[in-house]
C-alpha atoms as one frame of an Amber mdcrd trajectory, in Angstrom:
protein
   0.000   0.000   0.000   0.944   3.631  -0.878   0.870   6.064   1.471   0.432
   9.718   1.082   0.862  12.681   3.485  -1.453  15.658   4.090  -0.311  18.893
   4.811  -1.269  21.612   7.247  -2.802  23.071   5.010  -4.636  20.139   4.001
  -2.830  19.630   0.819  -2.149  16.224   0.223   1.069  14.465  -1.569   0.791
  11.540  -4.104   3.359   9.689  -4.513   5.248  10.263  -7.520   4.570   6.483
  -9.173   0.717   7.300  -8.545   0.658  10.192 -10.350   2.645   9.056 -13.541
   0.709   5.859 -13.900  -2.661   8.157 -13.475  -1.260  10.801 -15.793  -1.705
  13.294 -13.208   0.250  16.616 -13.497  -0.374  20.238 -12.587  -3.832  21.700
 -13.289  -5.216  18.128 -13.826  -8.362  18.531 -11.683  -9.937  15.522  -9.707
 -13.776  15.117  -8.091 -13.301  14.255  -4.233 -16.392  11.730  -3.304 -16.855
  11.062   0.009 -16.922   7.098   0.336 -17.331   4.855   3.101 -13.659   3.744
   3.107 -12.973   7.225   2.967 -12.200   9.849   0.344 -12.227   9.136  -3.519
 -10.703  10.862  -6.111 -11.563  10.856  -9.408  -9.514  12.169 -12.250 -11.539
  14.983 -14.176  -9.301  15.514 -16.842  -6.496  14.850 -17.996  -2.839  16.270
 -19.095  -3.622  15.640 -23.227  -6.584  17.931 -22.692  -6.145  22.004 -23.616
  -8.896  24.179 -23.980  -8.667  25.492 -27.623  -7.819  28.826 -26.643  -4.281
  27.905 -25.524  -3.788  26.618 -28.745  -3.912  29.965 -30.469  -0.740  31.325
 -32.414   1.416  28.232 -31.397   2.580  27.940 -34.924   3.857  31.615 -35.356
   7.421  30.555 -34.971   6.785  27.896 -37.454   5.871  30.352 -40.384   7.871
  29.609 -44.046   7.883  31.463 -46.857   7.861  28.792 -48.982   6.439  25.706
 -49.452   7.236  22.228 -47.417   8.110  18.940 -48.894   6.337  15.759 -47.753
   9.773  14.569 -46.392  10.497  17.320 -44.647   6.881  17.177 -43.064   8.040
  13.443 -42.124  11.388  14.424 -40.577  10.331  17.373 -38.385   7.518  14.281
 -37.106  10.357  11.853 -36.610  12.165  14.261 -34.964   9.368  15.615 -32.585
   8.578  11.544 -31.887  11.966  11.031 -30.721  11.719  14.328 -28.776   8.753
  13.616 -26.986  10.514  10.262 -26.174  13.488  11.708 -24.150  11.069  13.715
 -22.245   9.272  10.968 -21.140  12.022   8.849 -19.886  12.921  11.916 -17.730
């Protein structure tokens, strides 16, 4: 069993191998229930999960003047997959 510890403020801690298997990272919002075995949380949402508004004028610094091959579309994937990757395994 994995404990967790509340703080004075009444914060609580989850361990750090709870959160990554739940996917839970700052400003992911959870439902406390109150349940007879005590309290429940349940994950509202979830870190892949953006309101749309964030997502405006991301791809400003990605602005050509010119046209983009297939491959090149391919690479800059490959090369974001790989990326993403290392990050993870951080």
């Amino acid at each position: 069993m994995t404990k967790a510890t509340f703080s004075s403020k009444g914060q609580i801690v989850i361990p750090k191998e709870l959160r990554d298997e739940k996917g839970i990272v700052a400003g992911v919002i959870a439902d406390a229930v109150n349940h007879p075995e005590g309290i429940l949380l349940r994950i509202e949402t979830t870190r892949n999960k953006h309101p749309i508004s964030e997502l405006f004028g991301i791809m400003d610094k990605y602005k050509l003047n010119r046209s983009v091959s297939v491959e090149e579309m391919n690479e800059a994937i490959s090369e974001a997959v790989v990326e993403r990757y290392e990050r993870s395994r951080k």
